[in-house]
N, C-alpha and C positions, 0 to 999 in steps of 0.2 A: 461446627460445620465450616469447612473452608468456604473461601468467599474468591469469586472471578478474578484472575487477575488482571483483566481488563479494567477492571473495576478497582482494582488497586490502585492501576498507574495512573487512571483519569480521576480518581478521586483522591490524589497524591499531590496529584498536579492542578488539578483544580483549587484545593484548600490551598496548598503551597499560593499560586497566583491569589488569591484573594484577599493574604496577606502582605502582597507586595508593593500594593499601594502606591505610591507612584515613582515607585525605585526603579532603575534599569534594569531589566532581566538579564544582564551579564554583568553586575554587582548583587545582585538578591541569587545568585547562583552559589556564590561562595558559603553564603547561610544555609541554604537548602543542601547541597553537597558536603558541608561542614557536618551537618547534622546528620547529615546520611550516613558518613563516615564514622561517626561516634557510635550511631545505635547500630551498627554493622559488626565493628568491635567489640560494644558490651557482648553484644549475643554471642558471639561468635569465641570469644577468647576471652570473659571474666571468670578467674576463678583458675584458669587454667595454669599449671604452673612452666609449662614449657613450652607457652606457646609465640608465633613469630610477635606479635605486638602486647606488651604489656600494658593490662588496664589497672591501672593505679587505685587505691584508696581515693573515693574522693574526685575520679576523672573517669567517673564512668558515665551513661547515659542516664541510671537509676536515677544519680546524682542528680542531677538535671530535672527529672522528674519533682523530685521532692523541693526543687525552686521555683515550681508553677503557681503564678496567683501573688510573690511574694514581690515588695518593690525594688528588689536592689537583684531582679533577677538576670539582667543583663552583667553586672558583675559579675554575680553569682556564676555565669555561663561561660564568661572567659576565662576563670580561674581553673573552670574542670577542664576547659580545651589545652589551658597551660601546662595545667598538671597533667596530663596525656601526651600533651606536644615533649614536655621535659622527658619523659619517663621512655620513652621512643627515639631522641633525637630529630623531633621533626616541628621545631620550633621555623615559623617561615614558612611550614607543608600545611597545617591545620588549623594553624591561629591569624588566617592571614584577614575575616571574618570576624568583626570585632561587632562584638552583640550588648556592646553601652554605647552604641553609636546615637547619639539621639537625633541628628543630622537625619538620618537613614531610617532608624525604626519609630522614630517620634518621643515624645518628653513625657515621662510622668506614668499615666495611666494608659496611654497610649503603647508606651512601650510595653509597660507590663502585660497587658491583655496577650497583645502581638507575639511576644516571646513564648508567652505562655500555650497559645494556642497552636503554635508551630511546634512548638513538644508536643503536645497533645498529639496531632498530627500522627508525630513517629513514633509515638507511645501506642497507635493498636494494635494490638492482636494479630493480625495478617498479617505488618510488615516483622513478623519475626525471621531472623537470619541466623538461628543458632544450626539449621539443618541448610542451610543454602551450598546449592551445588551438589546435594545428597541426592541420589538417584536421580541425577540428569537436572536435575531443579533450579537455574539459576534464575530466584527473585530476585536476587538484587544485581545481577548484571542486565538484567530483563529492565528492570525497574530504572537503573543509573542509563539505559542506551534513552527510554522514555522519556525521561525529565532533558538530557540531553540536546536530545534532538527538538525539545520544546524551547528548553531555554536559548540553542541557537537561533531557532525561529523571529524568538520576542526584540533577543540582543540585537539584528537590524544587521547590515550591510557591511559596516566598516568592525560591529564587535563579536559578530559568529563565526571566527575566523577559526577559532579552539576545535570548532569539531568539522572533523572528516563525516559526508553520511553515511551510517552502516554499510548501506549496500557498496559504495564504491571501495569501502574498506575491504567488503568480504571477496572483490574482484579480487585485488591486488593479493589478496593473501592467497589465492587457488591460486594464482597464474604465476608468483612467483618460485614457488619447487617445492617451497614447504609441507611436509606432509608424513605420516606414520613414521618415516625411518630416520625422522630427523631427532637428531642425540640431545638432550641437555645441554650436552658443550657447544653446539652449534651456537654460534650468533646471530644478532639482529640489531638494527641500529635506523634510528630515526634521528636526522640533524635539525629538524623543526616539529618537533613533537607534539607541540600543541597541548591537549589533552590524555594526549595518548593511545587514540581512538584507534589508531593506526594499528599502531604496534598490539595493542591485545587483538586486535580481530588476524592478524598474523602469527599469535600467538595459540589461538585457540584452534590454529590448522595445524600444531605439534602436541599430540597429547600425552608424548611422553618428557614433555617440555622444553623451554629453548630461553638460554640467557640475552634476556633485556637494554638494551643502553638508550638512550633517549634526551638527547638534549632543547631546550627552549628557553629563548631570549627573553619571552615575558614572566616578570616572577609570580606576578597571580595565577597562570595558566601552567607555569612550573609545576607549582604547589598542588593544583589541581592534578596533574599527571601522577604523582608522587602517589595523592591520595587514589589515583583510579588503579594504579598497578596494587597498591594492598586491597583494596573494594575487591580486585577481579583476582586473588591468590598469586600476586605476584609478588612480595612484600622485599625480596633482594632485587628488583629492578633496578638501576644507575639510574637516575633523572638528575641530568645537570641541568646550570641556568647559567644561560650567556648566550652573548650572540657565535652562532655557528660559525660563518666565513671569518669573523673579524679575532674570535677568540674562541677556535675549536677546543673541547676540553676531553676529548678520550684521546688522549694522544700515548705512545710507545715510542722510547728513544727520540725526544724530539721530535716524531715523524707521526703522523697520521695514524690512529689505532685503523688496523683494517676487522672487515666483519664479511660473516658468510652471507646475512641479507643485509639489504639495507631497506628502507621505504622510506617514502615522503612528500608530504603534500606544501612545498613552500607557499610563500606570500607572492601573488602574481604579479612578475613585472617590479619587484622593488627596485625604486628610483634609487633608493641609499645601500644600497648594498654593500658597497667600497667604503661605507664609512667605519673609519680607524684599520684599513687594509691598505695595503700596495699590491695590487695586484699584479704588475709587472714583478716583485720581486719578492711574490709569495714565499713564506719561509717554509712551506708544504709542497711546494710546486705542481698547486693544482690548476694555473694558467702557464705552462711552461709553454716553449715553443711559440711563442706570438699569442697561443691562444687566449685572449683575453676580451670579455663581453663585453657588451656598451656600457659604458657611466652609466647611463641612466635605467640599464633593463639587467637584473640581475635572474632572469631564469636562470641562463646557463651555469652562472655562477651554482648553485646549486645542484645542476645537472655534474660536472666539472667535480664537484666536494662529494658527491655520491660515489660516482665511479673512484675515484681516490680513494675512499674510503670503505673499498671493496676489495675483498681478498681474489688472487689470479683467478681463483672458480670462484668467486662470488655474484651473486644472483641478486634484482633489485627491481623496485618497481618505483615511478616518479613520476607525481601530478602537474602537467604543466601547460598554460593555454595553446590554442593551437598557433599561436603565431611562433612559437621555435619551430615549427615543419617547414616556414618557411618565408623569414622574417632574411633580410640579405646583410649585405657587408660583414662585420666581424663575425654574425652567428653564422652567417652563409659559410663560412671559414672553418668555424667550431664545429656546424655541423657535419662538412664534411668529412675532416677528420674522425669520428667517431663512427660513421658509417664504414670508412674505409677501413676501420679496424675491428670493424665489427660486433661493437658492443653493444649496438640495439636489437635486439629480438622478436622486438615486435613493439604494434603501436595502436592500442583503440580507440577511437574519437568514441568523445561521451556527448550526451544530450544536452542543450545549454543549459542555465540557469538551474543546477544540480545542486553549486557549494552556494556558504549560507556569508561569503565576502565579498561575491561578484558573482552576475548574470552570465558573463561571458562563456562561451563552451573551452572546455577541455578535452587535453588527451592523458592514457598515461602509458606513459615509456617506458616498455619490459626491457631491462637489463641483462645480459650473461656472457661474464667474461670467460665462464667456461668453456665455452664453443664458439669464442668469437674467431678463432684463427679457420674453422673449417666454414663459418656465416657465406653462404650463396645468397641471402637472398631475408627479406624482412619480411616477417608476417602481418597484414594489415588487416582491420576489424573497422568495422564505420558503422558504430553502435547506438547513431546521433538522432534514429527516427522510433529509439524504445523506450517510451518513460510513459507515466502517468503524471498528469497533474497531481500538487499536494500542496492546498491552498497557493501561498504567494510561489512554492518553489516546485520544480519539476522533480520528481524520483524517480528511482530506477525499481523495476518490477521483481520478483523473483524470477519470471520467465527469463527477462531482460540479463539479470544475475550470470543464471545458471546458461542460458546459451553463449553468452560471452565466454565464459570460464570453459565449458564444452569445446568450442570452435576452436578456443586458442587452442586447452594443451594436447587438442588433438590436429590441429593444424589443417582444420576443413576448410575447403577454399566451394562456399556459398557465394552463389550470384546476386549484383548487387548487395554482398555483406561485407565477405572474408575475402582474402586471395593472400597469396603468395608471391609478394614483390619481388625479381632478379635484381642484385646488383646493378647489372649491366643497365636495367629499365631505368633506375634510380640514376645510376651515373648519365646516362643518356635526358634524363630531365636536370639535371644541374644538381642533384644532390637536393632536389626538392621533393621533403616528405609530407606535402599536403595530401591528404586521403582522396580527395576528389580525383585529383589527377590520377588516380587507380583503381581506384572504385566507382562508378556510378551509381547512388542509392537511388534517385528519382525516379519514383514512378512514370512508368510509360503513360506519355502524353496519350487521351482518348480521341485520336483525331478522325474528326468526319472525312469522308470519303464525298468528294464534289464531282467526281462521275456517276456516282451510285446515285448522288442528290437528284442529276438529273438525267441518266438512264435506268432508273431501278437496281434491283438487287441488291445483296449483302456483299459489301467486298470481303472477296479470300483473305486478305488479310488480316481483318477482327475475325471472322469466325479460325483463324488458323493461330490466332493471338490466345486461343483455349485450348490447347495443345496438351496441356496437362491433363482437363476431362476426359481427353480421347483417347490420354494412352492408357487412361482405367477404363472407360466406355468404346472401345474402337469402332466398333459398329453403328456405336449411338448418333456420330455423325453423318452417317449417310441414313440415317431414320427422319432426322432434323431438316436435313439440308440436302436438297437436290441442283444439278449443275444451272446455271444457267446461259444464255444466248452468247452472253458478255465470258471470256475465260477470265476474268477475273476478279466472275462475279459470282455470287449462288440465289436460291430462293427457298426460302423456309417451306419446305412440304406440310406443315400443321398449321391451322390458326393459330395466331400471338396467345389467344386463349387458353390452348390445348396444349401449350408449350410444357409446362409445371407438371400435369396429369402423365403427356405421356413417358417424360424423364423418370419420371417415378414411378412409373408402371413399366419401365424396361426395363429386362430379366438384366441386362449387366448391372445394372443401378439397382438392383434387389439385392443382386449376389454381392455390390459392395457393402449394402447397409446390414448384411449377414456378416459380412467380415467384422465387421465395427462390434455389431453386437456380439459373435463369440469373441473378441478382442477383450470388450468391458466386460463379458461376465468371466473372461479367464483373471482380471485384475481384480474383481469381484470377489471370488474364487480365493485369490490369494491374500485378500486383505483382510478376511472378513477374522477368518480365526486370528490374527493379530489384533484385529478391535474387542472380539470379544473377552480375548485373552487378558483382557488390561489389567493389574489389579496395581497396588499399593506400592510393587517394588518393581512396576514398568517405569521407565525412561521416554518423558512425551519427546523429546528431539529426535529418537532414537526413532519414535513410531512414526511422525511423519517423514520423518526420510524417508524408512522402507516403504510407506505407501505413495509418495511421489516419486519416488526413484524406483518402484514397481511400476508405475503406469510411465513414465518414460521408456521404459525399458518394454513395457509390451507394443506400445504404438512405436515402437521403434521407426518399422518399415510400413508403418501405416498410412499410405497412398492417400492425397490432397488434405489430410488432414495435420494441423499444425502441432507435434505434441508438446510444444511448448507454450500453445496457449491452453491445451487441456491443462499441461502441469498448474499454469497459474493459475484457474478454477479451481484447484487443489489446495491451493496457496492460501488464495484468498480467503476459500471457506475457513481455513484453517485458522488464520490468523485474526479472522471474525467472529467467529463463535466455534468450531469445534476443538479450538484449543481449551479455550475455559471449560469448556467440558470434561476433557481427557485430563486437566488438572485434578481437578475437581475429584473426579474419579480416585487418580494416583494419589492422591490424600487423604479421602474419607473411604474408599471403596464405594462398589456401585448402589447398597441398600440407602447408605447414609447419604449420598451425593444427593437422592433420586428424590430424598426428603424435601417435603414445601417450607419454605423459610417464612416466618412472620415476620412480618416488617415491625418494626418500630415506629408508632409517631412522633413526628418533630415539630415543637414549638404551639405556637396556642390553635393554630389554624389546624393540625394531626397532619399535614403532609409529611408525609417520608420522601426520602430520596427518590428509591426506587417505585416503579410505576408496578402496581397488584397486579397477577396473574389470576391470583382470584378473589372474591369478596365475601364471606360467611357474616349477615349484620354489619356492625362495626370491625369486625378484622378482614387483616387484607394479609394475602399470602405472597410471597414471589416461588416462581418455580423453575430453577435455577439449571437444572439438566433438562427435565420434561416437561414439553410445557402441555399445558392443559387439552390442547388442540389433539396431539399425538391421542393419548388416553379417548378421548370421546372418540376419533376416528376408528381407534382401534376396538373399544368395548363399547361405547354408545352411541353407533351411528344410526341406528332406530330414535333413536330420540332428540339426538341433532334433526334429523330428517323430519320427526314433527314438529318441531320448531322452525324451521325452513316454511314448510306448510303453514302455521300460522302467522306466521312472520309474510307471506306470499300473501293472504286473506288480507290480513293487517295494511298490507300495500296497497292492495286493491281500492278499498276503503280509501283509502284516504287519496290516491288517483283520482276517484269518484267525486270525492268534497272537493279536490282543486278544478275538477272541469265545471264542476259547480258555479265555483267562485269565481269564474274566466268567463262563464257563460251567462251570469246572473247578477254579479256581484258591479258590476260596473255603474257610471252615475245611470242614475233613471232606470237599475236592472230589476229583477225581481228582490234581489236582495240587500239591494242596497241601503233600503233604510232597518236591516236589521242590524247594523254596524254600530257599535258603543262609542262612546265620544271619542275612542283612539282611533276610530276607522277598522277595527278586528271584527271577525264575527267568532261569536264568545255563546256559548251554550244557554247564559244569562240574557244574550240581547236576543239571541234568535227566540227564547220562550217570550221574553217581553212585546216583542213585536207578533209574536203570534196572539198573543190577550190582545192586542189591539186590533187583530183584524181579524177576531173569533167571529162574531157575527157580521162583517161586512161583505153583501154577495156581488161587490162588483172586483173582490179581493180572492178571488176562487182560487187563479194560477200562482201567485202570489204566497195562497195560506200552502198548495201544494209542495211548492219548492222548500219552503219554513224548514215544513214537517219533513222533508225528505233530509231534508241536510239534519235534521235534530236525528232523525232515527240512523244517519248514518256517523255521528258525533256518539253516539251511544253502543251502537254496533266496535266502533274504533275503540272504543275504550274497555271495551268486553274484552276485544280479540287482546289488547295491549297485556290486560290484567292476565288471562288464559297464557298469554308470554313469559311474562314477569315469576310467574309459578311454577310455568315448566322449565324453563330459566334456572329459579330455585332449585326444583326437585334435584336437576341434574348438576347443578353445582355440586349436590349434597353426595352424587352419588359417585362422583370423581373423585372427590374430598375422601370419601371411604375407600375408593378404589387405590387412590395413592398410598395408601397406609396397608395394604394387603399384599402390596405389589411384591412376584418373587423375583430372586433373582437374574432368572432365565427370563424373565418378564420384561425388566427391566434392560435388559441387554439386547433383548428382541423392539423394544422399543426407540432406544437410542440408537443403537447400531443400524436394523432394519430400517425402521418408519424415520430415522432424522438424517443421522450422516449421512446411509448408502442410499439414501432416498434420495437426499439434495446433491449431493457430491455426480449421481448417475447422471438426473437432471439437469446438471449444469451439461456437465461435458455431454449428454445427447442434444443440447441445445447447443452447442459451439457445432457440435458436428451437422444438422441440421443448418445452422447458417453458411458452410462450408456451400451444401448442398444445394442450397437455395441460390447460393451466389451463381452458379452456371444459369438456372432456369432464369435469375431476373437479368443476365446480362444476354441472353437468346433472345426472350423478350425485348428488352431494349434495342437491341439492335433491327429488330422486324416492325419495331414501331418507327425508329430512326428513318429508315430508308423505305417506308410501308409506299409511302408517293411520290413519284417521282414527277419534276419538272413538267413534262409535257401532259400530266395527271394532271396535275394540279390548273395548270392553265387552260385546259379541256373543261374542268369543272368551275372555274372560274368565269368561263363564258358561257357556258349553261346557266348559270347562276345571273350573270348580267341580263341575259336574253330574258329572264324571269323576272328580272327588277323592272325593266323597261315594258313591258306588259301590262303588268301590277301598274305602273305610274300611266299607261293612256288609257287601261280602263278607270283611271281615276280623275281622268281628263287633260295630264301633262304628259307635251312631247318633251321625251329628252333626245336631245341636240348632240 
């Protein structure tokens, strides 16, 4: 039985971390990535005789295996990286991870456990890669983005510099051109390549592929690139190592290799950048003309090496903080030039604290020299208020993703988001491309109204600041809101109360929640034969596209509602739990998926990993597509429902003993001296204190309560036991029910009662919040202004005149 891959990558990454002991997690990467790298290749290419990487006699992952346990197995482990590394020409790409470190992995017995255990690791079962990438399947790109993005997490400020995150990755590769019709011969080129991160997620927007180049100055995070272009089926990528500005190395004829894309996420603001450079007398001439950056701020430098490095139509996208929009002197220079020729395309501010080397916000700068001679005008996106927290760093959403990517390369000019900057606006601000100065994202201040404060009414303004409700509701506002005395004021015709009822009860506000609902049951509709269709040779990427990019596509023109945060209710579920599902499925098929998994005990205490779905005696089931809940809801909700009921009995009961014990139990109460020496009352103490005050008749109220609480101690343990069986029964008869299950059964369970169950659920609850936002801010506003000034001080001297009464009937004048 296939197992989650959820559960792959966090229990990958968890064992991996446990053995890391108190190594840097951007030195323990090289190990873990090493390793990754080796069991990727056995699986994938031992044996084969023409395949791109040769696994040698002796340098394979087997290899490795069969030195688990043994002392000399951190030798043992270099020797096979070397024999691999030689066999390959990637001596410096794989071996740069040295596994007799005893600095690092520890001396002796220490090391050997550790070594050992960390094969074990990549020795099970799941993480097999000999089918990776077979029908949509990439575990091990799935798997490498996982650890990834963990290990930049742990490496810290100054050492996560390596990885770009996914999603800013997957911006640049939509926005820059790449796409179906782009040829193998096309190029792509990153001058600080990092790990690579870049260039495959731009790589994976050409599926009929696109030649690689990729240089980086550091030689660990080289080697690491090397290894991630073979990990991800790139295995003839170019990964050079050198510093970019100072020793470019794809060069033609002396001069600058150019490329169709470029991308790149530099190091921000490097102070050294000119170092072993003349930048006045670059042998490239990529500061010709004066243009030359500060000593100490080498953005542009970068920016300057990109465009150069770009062919007349070449296309490119560049990560850079936001002080180049508008940072003065020399870059005030550089920038204008480049605006005036047109080679910026567009600009999107990101969220701050996104990358894993610096807090500070970013932008990145679309490139294309292909249309820079006809360029009117730059497209600007101010994308800085979409992210979610994710632990210590901010990320960017799917919603967040795909609407940036949208806006651009359809070129919507949204309020407060997107617009369309002229030239002429740009040149008339000084060649200053700060977003703000074009965009206003800030929310509109909620300001009170100090007329209405103190003549009444709602000002026209807030109720005309909902203009959007009105143009779906038109009528709904004069149902609401009647004129008032003031012209530039109104008064709420309903009570504050009534506000929510009658919203919801007007025929236009029906007829929109009519549209919603044929809306979701047409996406409904459309998804559903695609879910149950699923079998063993579906493509899960492929399925939730089509199902978010069908529900995009029907709320298209779906009035006040957002469909890009439906999309990411889509997202999330997805990437929560109905992805492992639809894995699961596309591997075993639905009979087998649908099977209860036994857990395994672990160690002398029997805990498993996994927490039991269900408990038969001593075994414990997990239930891995269906859980148990489905199944009862669906065939035993008569017996759920008696157990509710005695469960409800059961409650009462013991309601009953605590106002007992509240009422009786206290010092000097009826109860209190039937307490055992811990201060409990215990079934044992309440009988013993009853023998003591069996024949005593000034102990009547006393013997009564005893006994009430004893026969309610007895009654609770009746109902408990009456629990505990019916409990049983039905355990036993889901337990049967699983093992019957057909396959229309099961598809009716998962599809009906889980996804389209949760998946409707969410988005009718975004939509409902939508809904509700008009009625609590009508509300608010009638409570706001409900009294006015001369109200209030009218009842404030009523209210005095009443204190002053109260105080001479009490015999004081007040003065």
């Amino acid at each position: 039985m296939a197992v989650k891959k959820s559960e792959i990558y966090s229990s990958l990454w968890k064992s991996c971390d446990e053995l890391r002991g108190g190594m840097d997690a951007s030195q323990y990467k090289d190990y873990v990535l090493s390793l990754l790298f080796i069991k990727y290749v056995s699986d994938k290419y031992a044996g084969q005789p023409d395949a791109p990487i040769v696994v040698p006699e002796g340098g394979s992952f087997a290899d490795m295996v069969k030195l688990k346990g043994k002392k000399d197995i951190g030798e043992g482990m270099n020797k096979i990286v070397g024999a691999l590394a030689e066999a390959n020409e990637l001596r410096g790409v794989i071996n740069v991870a040295d596994f007799n470190d005893g600095d690092k992995l520890g001396q002796g017995k220490d090391m050997q456990d550790k070594l050992s255990a960390l094969v074990a690791i990549f020795e099970s079962p799941a993480l097999n890669f000999s089918r990776n990438r077979a029908d949509g399947d990439d575990l091990l790109g799935d798997a490498y983005e996982y650890l990834m993005r963990h290990f930049a997490t742990e490496s810290g400020k100054s050492k996560g510099q390596f990885y770009t995150p996914a999603e800013v990755s997957r911006v640049i590769a939509k926005v820059i051109g790449i796409s179906a019709e782009t040829k193998p011969s096309h190029t792509i080129y990153d001058p600080t390549c990092g790990s690579g991160s870049l260039l495959l997620k731009a790589a994976d927007e050409a599926p009929h592929g696109i030649t690689i180049y990729g240089q980086e100055m550091d030689n660990a995070t080289a080697a690491l690139a090397r290894m991630n272009m073979i990990l991800h089926s790139h295995p003839t990528a170019e990964i050079r190592r050198g510093n970019t500005l100072a020793n470019p190395l794809f060069l033609r004829h002396s001069a600058l290799q150019t490329f169709d894309f470029a991308v790149a996420n530099p190091p921000f603001s490097s102070k050294a950048w000119s170092s072993g450079l003349d930048p006045a007398n670059d042998d490239y001439e990529r500061f010709s003309d004066g243009l030359v950056p500060p000593t100490k701020n080498g953005d542009y430098a970068f920016l300057l090496h990109v465009l150069k490095s770009l062919k007349s139509a070449g296309k490119g996208a560049i990560i850079l903080p936001h002080g180049v929009l508008f940072r003065g002197n020399a870059e005030a220079k550089i920038r204008k030039d480049i605006v005036q020729r047109g080679y910026i395309k567009g600009i999107i501010g990101l969220p701050p604290n996104l990358f894993y080397g610096t807090g500070i916000p970013a932008c990145i700068i679309v490139l294309d020299k292909e249309h820079a001679a006809a360029r009117g005008g730059i497209f600007m996106i101010d994308a800085s208020k979409g992210f979610v927290k994710d632990g210590p760093k901010n990320r960017l959403r799917h919603q967040d993703v795909h609407k940036i990517v949208d806006v651009f390369n359809r070129q919507l000019e949204l309020p407060r988001y997107a617009r369309m900057v002229p030239l002429a606006e740009i040149a008339a601000n000084d060649y200053n491309l700060n977003i703000p100065r074009y965009i206003d994202s800030s929310d509109p201040e909620d300001l009170h109204d100090i007329g209405a404060h103190l003549l009444g009414g709602i000002p026209e303004r807030d109720v005309e600041a909902l203009n959007r409700y009105w143009q779906v509701f038109p009528s709904l506002r004069q149902q609401l809101f009647a004129s008032a005395p003031r012209s530039y004021a109104c008064q709420l015709r309903v009570d504050p109360a009534q506000v929510k009822p009658t919203i919801f009860a007007y025929p236009e506000f029906v007829s929109f929640t009519r549209t919603i609902d044929v809306l979701l049951e047409q996406w409904k509709a459309q998804i559903t034969p695609k879910l149950t269709g699923l079998s063993t040779d579906s493509d899960p990427k492929k399925l939730i596209d089509a199902i978010s990019e069908g529900l995009l596509e029907c709320f298209a023109e779906a009035s006040l509602v957002d469909k890009y945060d439906l999309y990411q209710h889509v997202m999330s579920y997805w990437a929560e739990s109905m992805q492992d599902d639809v894995y699961l499925i596309t591997a075993d098929a639905w009979v087998e998926a649908s099977k209860l998994r036994m857990l395994v005990q672990q160690g002398a205490a029997g805990k498993g990993k996994d927490e039991a779905d269900l408990k038969v005696g001593k075994l414990k089931y997990k239930a891995d597509l269906i859980p148990p809940a489905l199944i009862i809801a669906r065939y035993f909700a008569a017996d759920q429902q008696a157990i509710a009921q005695l469960e409800a009995t059961r409650d009462a009961l013991s309601r009953e003993l605590e106002e007992l014990d509240e009422e009786h139990g206290g010092e000097g109460g009826l109860l209190d001296e039937a307490r055992n020496e811990k201060g409990k009352l215990t079934k044992a103490s309440l009988k013993a204190r009853a023998k003591e005050i069996q024949g005593d008749p000034d102990a009547n109220d006393e013997r009564a309560v005893v006994t009430r609480y004893l026969d309610l101690i007895d009654q609770e343990a009746e109902a408990n036991t009456k629990i505990k069986a019916a409990e049983e029964t039905l355990t036993q008869r889901v337990m049967r029910r699983y093992q019957h299950l057909s396959v229309d059964e099961i598809k009716a369970l998962v599809v009906e009662d889980k996804w389209l169950a949760t998946l409707i659920g969410s988005i009718q609850g975004e939509i409902e919040r939508v809904s509700h936002a008009l009625a609590g801010r009508v509300r608010q506003l009638a409570e706001r202004y409900a009294a006015p000034l001369p109200q209030l001080v009218e009842e404030t001297e009523a209210l005095s005149v009443r204190v002053e009464m109260h105080l001479e009937k009490m015999g004081f004048v007040w003065e």
